[in-house]
mmCIF entry with sequence, helices, sheets and N, C-alpha, C, O atoms, coordinates in Angstrom:
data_MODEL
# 
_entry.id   MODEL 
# 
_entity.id                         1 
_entity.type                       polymer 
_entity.pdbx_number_of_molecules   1 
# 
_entity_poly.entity_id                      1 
_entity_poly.type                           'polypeptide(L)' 
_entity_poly.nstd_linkage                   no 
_entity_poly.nstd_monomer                   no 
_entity_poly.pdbx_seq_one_letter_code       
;(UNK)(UNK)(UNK)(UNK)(UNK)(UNK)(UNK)(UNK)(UNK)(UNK)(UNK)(UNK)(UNK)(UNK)(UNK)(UNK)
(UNK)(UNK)(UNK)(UNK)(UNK)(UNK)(UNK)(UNK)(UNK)(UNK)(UNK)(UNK)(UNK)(UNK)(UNK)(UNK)
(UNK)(UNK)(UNK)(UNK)(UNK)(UNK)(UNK)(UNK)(UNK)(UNK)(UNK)(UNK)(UNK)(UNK)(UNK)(UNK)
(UNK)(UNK)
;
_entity_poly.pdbx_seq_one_letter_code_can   XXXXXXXXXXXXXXXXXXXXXXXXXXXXXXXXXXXXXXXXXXXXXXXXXX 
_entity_poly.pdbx_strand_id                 A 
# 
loop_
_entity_poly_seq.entity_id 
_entity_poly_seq.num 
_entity_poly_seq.mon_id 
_entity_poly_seq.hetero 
1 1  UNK n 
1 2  UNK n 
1 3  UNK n 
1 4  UNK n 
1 5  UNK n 
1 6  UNK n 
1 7  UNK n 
1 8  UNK n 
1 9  UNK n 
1 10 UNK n 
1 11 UNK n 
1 12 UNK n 
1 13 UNK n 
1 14 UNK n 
1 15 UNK n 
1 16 UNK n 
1 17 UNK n 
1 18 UNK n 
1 19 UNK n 
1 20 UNK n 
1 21 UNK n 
1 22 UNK n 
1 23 UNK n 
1 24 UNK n 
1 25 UNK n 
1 26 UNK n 
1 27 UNK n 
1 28 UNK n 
1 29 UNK n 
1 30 UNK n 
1 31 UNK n 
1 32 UNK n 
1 33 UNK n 
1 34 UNK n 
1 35 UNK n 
1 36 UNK n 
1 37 UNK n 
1 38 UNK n 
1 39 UNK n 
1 40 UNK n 
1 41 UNK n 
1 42 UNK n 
1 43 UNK n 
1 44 UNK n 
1 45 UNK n 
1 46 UNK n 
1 47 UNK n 
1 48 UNK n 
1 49 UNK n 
1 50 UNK n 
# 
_struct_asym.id          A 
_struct_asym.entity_id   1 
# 
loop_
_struct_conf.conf_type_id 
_struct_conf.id 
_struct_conf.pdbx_PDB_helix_id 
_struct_conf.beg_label_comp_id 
_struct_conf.beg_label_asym_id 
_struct_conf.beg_label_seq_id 
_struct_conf.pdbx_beg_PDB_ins_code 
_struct_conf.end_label_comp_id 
_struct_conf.end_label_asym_id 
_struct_conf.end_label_seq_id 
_struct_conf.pdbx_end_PDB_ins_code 
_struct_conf.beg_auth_comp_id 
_struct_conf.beg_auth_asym_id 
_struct_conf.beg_auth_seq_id 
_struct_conf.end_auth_comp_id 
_struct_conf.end_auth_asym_id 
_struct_conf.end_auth_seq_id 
_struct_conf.pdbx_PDB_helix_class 
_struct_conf.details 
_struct_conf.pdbx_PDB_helix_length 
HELX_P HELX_P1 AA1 UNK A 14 ? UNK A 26 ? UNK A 14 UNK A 26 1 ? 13 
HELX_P HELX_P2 AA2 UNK A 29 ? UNK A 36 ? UNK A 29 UNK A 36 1 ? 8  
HELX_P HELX_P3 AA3 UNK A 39 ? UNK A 47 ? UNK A 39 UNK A 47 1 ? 9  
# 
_struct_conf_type.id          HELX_P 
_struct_conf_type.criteria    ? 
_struct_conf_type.reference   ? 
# 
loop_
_atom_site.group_PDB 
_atom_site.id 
_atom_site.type_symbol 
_atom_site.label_atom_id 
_atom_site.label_alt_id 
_atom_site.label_comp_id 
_atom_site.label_asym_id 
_atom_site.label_entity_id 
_atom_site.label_seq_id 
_atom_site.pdbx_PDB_ins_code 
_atom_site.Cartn_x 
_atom_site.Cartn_y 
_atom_site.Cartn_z 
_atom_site.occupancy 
_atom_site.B_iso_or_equiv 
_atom_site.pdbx_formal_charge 
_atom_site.auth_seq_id 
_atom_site.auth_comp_id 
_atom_site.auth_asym_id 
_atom_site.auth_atom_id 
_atom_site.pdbx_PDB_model_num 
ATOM 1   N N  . UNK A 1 1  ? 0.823   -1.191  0.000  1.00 0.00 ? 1  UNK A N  1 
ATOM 2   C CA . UNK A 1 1  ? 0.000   0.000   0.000  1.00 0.00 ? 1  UNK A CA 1 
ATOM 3   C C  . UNK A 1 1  ? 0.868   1.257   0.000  1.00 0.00 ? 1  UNK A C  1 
ATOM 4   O O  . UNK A 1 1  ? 0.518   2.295   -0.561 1.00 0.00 ? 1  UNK A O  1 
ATOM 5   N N  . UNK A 1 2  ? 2.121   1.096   0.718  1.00 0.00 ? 2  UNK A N  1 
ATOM 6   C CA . UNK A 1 2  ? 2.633   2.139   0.872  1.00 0.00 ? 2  UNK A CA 1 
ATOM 7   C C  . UNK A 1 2  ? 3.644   2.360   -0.457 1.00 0.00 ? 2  UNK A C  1 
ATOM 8   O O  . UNK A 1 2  ? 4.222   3.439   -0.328 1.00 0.00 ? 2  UNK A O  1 
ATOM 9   N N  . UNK A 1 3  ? 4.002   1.717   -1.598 1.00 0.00 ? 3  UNK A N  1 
ATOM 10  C CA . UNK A 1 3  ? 4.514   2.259   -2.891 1.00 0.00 ? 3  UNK A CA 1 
ATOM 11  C C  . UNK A 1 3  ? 2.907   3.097   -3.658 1.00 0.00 ? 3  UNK A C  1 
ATOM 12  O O  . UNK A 1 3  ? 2.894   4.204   -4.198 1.00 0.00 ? 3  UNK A O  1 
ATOM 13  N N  . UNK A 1 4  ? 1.754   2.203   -3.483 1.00 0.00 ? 4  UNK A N  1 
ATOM 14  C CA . UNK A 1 4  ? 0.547   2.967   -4.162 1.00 0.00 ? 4  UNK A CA 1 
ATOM 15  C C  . UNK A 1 4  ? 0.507   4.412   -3.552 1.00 0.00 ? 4  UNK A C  1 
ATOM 16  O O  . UNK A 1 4  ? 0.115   5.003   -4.559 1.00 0.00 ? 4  UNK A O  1 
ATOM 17  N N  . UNK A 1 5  ? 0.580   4.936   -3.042 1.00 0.00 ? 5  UNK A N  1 
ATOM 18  C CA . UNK A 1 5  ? 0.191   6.083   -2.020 1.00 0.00 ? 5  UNK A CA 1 
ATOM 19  C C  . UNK A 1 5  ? 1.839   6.873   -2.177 1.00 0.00 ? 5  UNK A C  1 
ATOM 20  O O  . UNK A 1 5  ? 1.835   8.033   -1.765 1.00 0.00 ? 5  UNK A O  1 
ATOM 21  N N  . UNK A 1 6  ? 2.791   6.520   -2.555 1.00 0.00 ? 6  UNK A N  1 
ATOM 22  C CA . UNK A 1 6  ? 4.088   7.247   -2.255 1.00 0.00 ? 6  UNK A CA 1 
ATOM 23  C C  . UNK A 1 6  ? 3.476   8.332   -3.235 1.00 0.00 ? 6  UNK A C  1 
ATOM 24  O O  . UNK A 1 6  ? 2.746   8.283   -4.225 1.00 0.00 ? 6  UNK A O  1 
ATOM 25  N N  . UNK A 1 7  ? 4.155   9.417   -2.451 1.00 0.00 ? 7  UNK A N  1 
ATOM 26  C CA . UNK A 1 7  ? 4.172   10.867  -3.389 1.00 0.00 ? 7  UNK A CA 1 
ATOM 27  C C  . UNK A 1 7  ? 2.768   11.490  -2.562 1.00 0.00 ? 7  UNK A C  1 
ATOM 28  O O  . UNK A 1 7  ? 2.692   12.687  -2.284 1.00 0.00 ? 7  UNK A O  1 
ATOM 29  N N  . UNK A 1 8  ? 2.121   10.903  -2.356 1.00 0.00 ? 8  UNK A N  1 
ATOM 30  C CA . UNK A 1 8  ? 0.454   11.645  -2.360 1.00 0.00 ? 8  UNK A CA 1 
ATOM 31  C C  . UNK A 1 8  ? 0.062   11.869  -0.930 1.00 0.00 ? 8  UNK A C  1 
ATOM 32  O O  . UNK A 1 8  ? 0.136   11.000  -0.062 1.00 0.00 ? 8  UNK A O  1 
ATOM 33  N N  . UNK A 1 9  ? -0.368  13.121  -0.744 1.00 0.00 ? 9  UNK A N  1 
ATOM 34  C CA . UNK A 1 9  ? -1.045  13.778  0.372  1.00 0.00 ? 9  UNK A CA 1 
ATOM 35  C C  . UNK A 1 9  ? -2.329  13.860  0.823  1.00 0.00 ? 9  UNK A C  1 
ATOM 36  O O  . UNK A 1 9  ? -3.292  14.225  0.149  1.00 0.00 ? 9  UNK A O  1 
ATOM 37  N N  . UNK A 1 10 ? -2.342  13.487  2.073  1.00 0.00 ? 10 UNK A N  1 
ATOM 38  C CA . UNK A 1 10 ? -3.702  13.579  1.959  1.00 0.00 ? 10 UNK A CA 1 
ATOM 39  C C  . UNK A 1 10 ? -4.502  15.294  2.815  1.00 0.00 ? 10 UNK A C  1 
ATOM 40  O O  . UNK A 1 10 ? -4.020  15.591  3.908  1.00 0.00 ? 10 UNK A O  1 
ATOM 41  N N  . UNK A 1 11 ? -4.949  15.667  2.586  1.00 0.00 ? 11 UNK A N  1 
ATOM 42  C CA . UNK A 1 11 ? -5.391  17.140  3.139  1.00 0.00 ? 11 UNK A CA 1 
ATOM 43  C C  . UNK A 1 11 ? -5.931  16.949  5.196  1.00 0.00 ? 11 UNK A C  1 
ATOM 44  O O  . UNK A 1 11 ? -5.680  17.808  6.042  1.00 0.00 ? 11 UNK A O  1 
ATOM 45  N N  . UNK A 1 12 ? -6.621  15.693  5.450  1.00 0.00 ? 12 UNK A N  1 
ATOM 46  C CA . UNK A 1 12 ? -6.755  15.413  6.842  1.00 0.00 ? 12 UNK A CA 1 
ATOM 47  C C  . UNK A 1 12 ? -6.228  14.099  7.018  1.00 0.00 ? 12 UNK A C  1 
ATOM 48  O O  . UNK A 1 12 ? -5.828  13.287  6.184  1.00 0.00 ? 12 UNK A O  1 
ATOM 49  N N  . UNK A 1 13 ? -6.311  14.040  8.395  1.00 0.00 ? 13 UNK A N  1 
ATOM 50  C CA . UNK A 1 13 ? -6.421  12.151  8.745  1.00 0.00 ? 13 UNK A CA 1 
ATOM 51  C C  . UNK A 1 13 ? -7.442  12.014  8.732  1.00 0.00 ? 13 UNK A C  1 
ATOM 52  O O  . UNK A 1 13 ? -7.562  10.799  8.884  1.00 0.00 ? 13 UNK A O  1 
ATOM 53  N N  . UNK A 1 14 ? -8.625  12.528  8.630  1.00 0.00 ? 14 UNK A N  1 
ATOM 54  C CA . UNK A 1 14 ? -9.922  11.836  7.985  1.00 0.00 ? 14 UNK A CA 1 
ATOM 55  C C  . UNK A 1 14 ? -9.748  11.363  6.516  1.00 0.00 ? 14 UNK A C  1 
ATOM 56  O O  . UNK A 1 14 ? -10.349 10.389  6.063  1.00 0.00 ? 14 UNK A O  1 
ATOM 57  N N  . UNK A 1 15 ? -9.149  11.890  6.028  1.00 0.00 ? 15 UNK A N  1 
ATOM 58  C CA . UNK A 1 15 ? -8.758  11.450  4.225  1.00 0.00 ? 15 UNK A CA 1 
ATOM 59  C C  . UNK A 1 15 ? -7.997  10.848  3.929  1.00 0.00 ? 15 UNK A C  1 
ATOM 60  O O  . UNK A 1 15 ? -7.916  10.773  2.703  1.00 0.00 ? 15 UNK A O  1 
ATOM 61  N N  . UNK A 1 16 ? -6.725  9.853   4.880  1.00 0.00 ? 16 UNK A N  1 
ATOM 62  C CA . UNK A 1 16 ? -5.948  9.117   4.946  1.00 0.00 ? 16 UNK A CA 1 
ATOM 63  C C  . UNK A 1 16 ? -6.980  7.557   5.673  1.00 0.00 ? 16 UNK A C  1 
ATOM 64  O O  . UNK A 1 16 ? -6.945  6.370   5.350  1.00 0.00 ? 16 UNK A O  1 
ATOM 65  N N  . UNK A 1 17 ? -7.764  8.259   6.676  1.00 0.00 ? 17 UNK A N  1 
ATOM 66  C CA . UNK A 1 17 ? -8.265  6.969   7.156  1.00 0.00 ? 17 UNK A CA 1 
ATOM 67  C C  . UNK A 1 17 ? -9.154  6.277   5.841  1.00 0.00 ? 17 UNK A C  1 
ATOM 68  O O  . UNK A 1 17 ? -8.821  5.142   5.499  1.00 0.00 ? 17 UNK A O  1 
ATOM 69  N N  . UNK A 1 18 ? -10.095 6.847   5.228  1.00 0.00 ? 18 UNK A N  1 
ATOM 70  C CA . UNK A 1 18 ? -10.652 6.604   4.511  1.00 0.00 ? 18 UNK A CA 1 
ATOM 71  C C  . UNK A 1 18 ? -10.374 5.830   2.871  1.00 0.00 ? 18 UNK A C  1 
ATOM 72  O O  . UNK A 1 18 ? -10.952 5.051   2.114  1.00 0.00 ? 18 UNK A O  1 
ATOM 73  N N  . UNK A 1 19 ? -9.145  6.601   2.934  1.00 0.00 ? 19 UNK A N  1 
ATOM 74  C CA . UNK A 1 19 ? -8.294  6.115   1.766  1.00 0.00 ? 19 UNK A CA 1 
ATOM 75  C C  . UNK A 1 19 ? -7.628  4.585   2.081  1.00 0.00 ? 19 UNK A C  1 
ATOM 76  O O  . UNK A 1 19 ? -7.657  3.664   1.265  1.00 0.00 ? 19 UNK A O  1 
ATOM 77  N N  . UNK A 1 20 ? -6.875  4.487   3.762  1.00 0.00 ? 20 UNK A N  1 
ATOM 78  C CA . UNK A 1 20 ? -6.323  2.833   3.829  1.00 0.00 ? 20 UNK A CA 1 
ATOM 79  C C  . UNK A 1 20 ? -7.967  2.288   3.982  1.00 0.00 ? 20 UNK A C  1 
ATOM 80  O O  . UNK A 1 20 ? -7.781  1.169   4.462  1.00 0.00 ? 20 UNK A O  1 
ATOM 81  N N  . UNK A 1 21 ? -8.932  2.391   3.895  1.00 0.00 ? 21 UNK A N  1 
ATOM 82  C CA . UNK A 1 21 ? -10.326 1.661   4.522  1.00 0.00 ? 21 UNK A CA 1 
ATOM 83  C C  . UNK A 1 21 ? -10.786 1.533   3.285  1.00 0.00 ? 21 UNK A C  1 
ATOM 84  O O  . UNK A 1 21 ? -11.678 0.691   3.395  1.00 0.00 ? 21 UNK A O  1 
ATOM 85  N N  . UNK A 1 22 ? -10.715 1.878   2.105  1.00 0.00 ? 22 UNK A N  1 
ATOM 86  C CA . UNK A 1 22 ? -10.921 1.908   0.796  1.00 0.00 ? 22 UNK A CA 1 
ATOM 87  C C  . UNK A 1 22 ? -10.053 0.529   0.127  1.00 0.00 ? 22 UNK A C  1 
ATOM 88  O O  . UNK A 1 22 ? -10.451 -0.441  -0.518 1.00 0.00 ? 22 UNK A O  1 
ATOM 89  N N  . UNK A 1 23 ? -8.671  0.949   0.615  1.00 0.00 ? 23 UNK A N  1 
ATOM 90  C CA . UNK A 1 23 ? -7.283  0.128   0.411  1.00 0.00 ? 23 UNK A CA 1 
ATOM 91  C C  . UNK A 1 23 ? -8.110  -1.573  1.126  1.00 0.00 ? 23 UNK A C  1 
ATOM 92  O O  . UNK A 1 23 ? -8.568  -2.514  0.477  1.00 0.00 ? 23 UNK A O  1 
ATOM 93  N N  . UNK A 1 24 ? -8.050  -1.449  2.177  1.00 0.00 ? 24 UNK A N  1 
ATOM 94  C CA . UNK A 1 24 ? -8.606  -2.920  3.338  1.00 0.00 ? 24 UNK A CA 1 
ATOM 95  C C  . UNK A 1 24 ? -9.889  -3.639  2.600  1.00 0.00 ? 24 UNK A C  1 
ATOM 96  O O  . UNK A 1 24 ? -10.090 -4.847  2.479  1.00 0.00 ? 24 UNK A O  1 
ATOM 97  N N  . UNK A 1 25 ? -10.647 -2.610  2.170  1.00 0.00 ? 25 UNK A N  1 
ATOM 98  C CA . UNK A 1 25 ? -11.749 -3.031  1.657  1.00 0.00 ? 25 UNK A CA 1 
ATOM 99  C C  . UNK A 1 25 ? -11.544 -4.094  0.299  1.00 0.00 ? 25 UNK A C  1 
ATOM 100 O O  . UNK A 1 25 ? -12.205 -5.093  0.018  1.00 0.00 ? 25 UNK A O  1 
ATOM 101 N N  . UNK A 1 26 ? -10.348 -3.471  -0.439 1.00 0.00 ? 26 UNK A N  1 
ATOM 102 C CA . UNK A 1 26 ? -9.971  -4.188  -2.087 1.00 0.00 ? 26 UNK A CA 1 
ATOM 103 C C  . UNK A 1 26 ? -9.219  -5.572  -1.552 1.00 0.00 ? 26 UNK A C  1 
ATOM 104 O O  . UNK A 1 26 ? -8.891  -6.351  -2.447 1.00 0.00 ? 26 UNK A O  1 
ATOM 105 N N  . UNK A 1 27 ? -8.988  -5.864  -0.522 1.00 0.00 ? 27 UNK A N  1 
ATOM 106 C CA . UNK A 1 27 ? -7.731  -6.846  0.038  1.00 0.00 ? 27 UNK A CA 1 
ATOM 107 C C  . UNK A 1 27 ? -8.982  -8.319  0.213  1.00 0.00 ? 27 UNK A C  1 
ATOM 108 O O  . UNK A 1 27 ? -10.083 -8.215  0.752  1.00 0.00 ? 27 UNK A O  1 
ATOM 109 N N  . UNK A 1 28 ? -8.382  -9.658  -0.434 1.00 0.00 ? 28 UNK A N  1 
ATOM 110 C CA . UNK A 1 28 ? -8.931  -10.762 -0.607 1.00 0.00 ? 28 UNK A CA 1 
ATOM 111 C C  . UNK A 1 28 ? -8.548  -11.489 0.694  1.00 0.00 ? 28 UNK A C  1 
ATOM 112 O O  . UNK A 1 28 ? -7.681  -10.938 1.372  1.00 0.00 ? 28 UNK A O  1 
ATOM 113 N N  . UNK A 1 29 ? -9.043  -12.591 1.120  1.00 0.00 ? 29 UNK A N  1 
ATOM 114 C CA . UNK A 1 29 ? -9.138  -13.294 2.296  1.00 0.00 ? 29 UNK A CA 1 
ATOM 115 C C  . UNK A 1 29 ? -7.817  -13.595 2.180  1.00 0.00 ? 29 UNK A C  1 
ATOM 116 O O  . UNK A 1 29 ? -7.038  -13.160 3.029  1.00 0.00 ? 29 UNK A O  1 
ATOM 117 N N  . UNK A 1 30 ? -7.414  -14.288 1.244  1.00 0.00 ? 30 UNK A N  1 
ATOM 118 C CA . UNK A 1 30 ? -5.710  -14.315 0.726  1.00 0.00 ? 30 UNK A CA 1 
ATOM 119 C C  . UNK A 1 30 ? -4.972  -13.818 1.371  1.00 0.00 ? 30 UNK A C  1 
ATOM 120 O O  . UNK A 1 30 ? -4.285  -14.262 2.291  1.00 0.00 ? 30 UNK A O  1 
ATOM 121 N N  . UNK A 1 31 ? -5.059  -12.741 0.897  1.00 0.00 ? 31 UNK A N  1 
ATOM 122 C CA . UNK A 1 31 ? -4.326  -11.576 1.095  1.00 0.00 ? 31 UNK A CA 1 
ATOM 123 C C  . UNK A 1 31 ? -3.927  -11.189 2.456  1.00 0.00 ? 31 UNK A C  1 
ATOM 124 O O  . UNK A 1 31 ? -2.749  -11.268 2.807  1.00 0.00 ? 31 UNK A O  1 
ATOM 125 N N  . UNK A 1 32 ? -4.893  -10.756 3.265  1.00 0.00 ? 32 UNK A N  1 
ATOM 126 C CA . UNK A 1 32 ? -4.828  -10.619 4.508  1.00 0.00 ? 32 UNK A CA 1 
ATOM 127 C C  . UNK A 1 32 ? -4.176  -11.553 5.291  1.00 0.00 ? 32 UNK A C  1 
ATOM 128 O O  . UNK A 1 32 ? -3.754  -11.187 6.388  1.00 0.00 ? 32 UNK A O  1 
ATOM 129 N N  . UNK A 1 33 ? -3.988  -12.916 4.855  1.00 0.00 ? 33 UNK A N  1 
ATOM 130 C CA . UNK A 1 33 ? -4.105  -14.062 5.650  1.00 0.00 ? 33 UNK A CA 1 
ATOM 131 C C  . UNK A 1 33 ? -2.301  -14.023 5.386  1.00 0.00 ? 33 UNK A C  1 
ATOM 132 O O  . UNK A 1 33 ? -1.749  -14.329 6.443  1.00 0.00 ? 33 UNK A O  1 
ATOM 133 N N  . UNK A 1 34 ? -1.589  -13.816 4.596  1.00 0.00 ? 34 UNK A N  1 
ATOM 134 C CA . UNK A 1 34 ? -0.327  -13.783 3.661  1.00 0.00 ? 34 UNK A CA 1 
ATOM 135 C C  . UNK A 1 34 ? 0.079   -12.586 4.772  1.00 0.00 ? 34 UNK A C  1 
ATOM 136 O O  . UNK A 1 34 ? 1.250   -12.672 5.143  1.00 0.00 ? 34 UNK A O  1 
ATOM 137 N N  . UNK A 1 35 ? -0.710  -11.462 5.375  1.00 0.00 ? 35 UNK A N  1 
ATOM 138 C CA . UNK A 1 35 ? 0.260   -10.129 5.768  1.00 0.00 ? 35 UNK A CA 1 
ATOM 139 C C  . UNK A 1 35 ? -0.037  -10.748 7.439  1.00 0.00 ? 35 UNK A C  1 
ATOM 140 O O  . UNK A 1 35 ? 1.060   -10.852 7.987  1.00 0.00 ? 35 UNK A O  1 
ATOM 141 N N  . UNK A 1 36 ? -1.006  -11.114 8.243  1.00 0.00 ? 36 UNK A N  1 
ATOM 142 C CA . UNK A 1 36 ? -0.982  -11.800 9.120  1.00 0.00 ? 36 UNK A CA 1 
ATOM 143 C C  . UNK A 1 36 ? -0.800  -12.932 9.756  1.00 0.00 ? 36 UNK A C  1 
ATOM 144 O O  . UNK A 1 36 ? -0.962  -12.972 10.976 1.00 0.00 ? 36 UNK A O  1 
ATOM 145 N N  . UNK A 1 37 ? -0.377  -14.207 8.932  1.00 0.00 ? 37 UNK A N  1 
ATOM 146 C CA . UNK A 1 37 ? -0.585  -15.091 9.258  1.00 0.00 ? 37 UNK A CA 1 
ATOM 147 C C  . UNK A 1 37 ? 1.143   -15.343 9.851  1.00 0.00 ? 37 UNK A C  1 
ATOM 148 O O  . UNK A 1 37 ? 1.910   -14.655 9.177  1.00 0.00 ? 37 UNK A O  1 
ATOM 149 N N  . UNK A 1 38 ? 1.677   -15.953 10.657 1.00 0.00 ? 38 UNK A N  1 
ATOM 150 C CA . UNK A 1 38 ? 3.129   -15.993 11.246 1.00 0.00 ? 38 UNK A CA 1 
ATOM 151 C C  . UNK A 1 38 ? 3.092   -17.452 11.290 1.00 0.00 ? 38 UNK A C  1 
ATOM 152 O O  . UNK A 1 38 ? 2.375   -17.935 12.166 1.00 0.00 ? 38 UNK A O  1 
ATOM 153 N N  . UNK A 1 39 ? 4.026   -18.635 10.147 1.00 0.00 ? 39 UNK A N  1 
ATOM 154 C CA . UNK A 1 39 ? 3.647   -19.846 10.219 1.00 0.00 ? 39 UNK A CA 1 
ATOM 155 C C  . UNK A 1 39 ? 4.908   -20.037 11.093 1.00 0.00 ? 39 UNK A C  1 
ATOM 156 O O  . UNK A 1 39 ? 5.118   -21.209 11.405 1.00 0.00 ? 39 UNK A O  1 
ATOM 157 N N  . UNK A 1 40 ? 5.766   -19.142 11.539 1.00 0.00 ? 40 UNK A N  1 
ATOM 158 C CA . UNK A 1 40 ? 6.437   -19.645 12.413 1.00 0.00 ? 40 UNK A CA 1 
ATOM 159 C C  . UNK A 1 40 ? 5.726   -20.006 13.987 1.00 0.00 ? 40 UNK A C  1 
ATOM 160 O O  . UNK A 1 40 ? 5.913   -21.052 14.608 1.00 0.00 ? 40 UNK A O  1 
ATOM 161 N N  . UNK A 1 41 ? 5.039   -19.069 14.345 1.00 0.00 ? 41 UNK A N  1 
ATOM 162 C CA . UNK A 1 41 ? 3.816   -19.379 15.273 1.00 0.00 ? 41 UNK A CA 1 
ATOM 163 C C  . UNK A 1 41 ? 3.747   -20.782 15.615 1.00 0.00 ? 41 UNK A C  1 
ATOM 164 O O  . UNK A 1 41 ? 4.096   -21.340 16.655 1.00 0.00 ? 41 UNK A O  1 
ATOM 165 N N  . UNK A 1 42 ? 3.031   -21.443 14.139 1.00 0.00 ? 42 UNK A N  1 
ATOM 166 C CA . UNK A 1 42 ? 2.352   -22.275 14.093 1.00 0.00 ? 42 UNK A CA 1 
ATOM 167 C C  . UNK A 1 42 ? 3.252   -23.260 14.580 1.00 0.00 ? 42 UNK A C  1 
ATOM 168 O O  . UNK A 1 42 ? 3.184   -23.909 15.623 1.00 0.00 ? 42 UNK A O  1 
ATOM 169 N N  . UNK A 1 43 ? 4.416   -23.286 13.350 1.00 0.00 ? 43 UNK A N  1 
ATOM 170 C CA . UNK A 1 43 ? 5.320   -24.719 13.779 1.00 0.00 ? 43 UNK A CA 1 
ATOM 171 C C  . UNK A 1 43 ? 5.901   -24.679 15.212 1.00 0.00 ? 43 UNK A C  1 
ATOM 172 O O  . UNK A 1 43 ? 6.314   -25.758 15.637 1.00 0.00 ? 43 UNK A O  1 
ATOM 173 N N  . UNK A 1 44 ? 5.978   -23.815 15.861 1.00 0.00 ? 44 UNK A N  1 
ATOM 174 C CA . UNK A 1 44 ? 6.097   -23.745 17.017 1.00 0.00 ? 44 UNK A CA 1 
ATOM 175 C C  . UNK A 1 44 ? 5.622   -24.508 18.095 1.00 0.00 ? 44 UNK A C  1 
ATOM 176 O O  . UNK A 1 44 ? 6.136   -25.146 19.015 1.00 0.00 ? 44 UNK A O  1 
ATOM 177 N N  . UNK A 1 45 ? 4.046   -24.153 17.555 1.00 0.00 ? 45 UNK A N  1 
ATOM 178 C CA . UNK A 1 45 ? 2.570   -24.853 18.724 1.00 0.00 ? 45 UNK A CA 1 
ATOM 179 C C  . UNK A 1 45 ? 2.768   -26.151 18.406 1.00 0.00 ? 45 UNK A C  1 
ATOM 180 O O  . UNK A 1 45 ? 2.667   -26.953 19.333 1.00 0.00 ? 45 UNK A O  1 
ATOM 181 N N  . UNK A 1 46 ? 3.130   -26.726 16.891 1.00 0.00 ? 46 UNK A N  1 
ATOM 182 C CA . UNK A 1 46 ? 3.416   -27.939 16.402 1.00 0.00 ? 46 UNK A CA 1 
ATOM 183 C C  . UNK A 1 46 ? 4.390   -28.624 17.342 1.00 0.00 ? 46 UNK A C  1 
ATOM 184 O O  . UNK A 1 46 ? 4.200   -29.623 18.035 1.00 0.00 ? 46 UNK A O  1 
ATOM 185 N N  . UNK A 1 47 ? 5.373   -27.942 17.229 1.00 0.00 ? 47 UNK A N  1 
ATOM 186 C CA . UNK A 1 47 ? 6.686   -29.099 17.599 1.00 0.00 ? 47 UNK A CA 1 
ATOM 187 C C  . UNK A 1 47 ? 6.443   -29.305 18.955 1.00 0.00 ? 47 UNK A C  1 
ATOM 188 O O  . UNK A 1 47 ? 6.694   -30.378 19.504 1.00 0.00 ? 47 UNK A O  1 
ATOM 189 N N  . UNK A 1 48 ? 5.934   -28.268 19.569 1.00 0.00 ? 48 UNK A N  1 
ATOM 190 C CA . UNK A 1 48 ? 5.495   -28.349 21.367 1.00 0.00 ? 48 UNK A CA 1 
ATOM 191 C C  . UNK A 1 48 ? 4.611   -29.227 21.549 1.00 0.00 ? 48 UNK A C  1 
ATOM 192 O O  . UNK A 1 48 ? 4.531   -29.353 22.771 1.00 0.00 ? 48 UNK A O  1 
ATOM 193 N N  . UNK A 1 49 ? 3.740   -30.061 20.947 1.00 0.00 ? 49 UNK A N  1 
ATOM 194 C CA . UNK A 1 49 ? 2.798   -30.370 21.200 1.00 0.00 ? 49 UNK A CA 1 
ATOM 195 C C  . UNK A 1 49 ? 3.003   -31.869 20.801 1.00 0.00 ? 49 UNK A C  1 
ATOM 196 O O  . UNK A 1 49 ? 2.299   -32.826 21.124 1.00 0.00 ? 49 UNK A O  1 
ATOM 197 N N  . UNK A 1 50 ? 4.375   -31.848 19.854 1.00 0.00 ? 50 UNK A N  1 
ATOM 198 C CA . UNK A 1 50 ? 4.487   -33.573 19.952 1.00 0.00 ? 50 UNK A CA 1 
ATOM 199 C C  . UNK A 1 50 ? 6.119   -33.501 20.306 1.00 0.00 ? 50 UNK A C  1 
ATOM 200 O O  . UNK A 1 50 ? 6.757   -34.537 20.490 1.00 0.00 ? 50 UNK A O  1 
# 
């Protein structure tokens, strides 16, 4: 998001919020899951657990 947006101003933080909430809105289950997901986490809970 932040190369889309380089250069550009926004006039409030009402017009920045709106603009990443615009941004969040275009983002696929995928997607989200790819910027949150930590599979190191996971293998973690894995290896602890056997």
């Amino acid at each position: 998001m932040k190369q889309l947006w380089k250069g550009e101003n926004f006039a409030s933080l009402d017009a920045l919020r709106q603009r990443v909430n615009q941004e969040l809105q275009q983002l696929t289950t995928k997607q989200v899951q790819s910027l949150t997901s930590f599979n190191f986490i996971f293998d973690a809970l894995l290896q602890a657990a056997f």
